[in-house]
N, C-alpha and C positions, 0 to 999 in steps of 0.2 A: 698418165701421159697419153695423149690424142695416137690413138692409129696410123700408123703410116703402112703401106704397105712393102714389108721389106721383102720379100721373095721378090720383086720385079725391079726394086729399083737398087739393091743393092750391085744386083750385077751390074747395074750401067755405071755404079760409083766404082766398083773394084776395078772393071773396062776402062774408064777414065784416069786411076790411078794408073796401071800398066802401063798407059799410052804417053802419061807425062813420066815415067821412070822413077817413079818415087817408092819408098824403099817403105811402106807401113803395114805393118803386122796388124792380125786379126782383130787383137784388141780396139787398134786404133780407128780400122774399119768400124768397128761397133758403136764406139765413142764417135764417129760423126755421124753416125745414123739416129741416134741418140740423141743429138743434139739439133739433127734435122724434125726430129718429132716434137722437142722442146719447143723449137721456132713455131713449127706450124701449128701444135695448140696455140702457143700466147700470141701468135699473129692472126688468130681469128678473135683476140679480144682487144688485142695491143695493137695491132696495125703496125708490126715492127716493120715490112717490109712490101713492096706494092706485088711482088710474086707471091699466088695465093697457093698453086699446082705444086705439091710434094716433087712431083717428076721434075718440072722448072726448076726448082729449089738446088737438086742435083746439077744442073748443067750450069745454071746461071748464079748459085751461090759457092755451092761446096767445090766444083772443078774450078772454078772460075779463081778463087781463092788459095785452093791448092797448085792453078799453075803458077802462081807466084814463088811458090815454098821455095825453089832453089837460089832463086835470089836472094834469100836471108843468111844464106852460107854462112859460118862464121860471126853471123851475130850473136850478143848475147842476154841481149837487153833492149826489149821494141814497143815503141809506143801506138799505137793504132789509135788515129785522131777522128772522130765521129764514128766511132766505130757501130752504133745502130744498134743491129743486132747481133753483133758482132765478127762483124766480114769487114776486113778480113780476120780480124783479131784472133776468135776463137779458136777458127779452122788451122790458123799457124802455132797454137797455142796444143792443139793437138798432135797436131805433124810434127812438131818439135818439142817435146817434152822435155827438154834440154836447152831452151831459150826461155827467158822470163819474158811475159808478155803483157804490158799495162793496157787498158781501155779507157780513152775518155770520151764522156758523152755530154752534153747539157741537158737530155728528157731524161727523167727520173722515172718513168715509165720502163722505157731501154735499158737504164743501169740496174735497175731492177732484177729486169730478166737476162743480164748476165751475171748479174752478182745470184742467181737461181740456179741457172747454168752452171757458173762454174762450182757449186754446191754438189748439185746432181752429178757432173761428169769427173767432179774427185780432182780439180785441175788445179792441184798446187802450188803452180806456176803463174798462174792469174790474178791480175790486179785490177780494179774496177776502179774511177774515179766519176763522180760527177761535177763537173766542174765547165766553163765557158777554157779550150785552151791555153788563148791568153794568159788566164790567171793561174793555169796551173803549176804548183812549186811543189816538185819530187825531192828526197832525198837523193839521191844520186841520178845523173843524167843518161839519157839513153844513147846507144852507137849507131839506133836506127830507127827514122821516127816514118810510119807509113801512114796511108788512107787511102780509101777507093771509091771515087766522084765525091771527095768528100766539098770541095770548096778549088777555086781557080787555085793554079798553083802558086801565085804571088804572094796570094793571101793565107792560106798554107803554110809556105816559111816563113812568113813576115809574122801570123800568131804564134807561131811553135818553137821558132829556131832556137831561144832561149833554156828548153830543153837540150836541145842538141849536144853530146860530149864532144871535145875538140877530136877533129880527125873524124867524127859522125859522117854520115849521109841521108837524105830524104829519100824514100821510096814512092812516087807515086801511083796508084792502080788509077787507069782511063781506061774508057772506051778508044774513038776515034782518036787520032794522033791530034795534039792537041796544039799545034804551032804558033797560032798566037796568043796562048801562053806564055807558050816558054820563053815568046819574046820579050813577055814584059817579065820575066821574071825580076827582086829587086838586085840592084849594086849589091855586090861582093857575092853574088850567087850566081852558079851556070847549072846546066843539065849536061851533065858529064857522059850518061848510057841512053837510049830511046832504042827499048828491046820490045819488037813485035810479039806476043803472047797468041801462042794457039792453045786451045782450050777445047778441049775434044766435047762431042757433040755439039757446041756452041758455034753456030755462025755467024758471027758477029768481030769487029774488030777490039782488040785488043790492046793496051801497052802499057808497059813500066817506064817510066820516067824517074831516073835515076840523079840527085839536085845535090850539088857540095857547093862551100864555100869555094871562092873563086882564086888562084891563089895570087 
């Protein structure tokens, strides 16, 4: 596994956890340091991700994905739609070892180095698919299907919702607040939450975009 250097930047992930209140034990600290090292080897061969900086990786993958975790409250069953290299996928698949958490990707490169991942990090709860969305057919449906800048939000639930279980919702991770989106989102769909996301060390905007059927 490629070196990272944990003495320096563990403390800015454990600093980051602290500051969003999130409740993970040592192990799970380790398992995303872990999984930060897996990234930054195969993304100096795979180009999983345009962040090259180990220290970036922390603010702008691993917090950035972890301030989401509270809003999964109560799920039990999550689909992460382009999930890459696995953001947000992995990192909630961590923090919640108690949520089942599927990944679907269309490079076979990506599914690759998670289906490596979730080998290496022991993550039992992990499901890997390679597939175009759209065409994807699970055995049982999810209560929360998420992605972060994965595709506008129209198009989003328009390939996905067929996953969706009744009574489900969309989670989406943005950047900037994304308005003319949301307007076009399609018939029989609304954005029900648009919760601004601080993300310690990170200056930059943030938001969840929260998408149900419309009743």
């Amino acid at each position: 596994m490629r070196e990272i250097d944990r003495t320096s930047l563990t403390p800015v992930l454990v600093d980051g956890i602290r500051a969003l209140h999130l409740d993970l034990n040592d192990a799970q600290i380790a398992q995303l340091m872990d999984y930060l090292a897996l990234l930054s080897k195969w993304n100096a061969v795979y180009n999983l991700t345009a962040v090259r900086e180990p220290a970036r990786m922390v603010e702008q993958h691993l917090l950035d994905s972890l301030a989401a975790v509270p809003a999964f409250d109560g799920a039990e069953n999550v689909l992460d739609v382009g999930s890459g290299g696995g953001l947000p996928g992995m990192v909630l698949a961590i923090a919640r070892p108690d949520m089942r958490v599927a990944m679907v990707d269309t490079v076979h490169k990506k599914t690759a180095f998670l289906t490596q991942a979730k080998s290496e990090l022991g993550l039992s709860n992990v499901t890997v698919h390679t597939s175009r969305v759209e065409q994807l057919q699970t055995p049982r449906k999810f209560d929360v299907i998420t992605s972060r800048a994965f595709a506008e939000l129209a198009d989003f639930v328009s390939w996905s919702h067929h996953l969706l279980a009744e009574g489900g919702r969309f989670i989406a991770m943005k950047g900037v607040l994304p308005t003319d989106e949301i307007a076009r989102l399609p018939a029989g769909w609304k954005a029900t939450i648009v919760q601004p996301l601080a993300v310690p060390h990170l200056n930059a905007e943030r938001h969840l975009i929260f998408i149900e059927r419309a009743a």
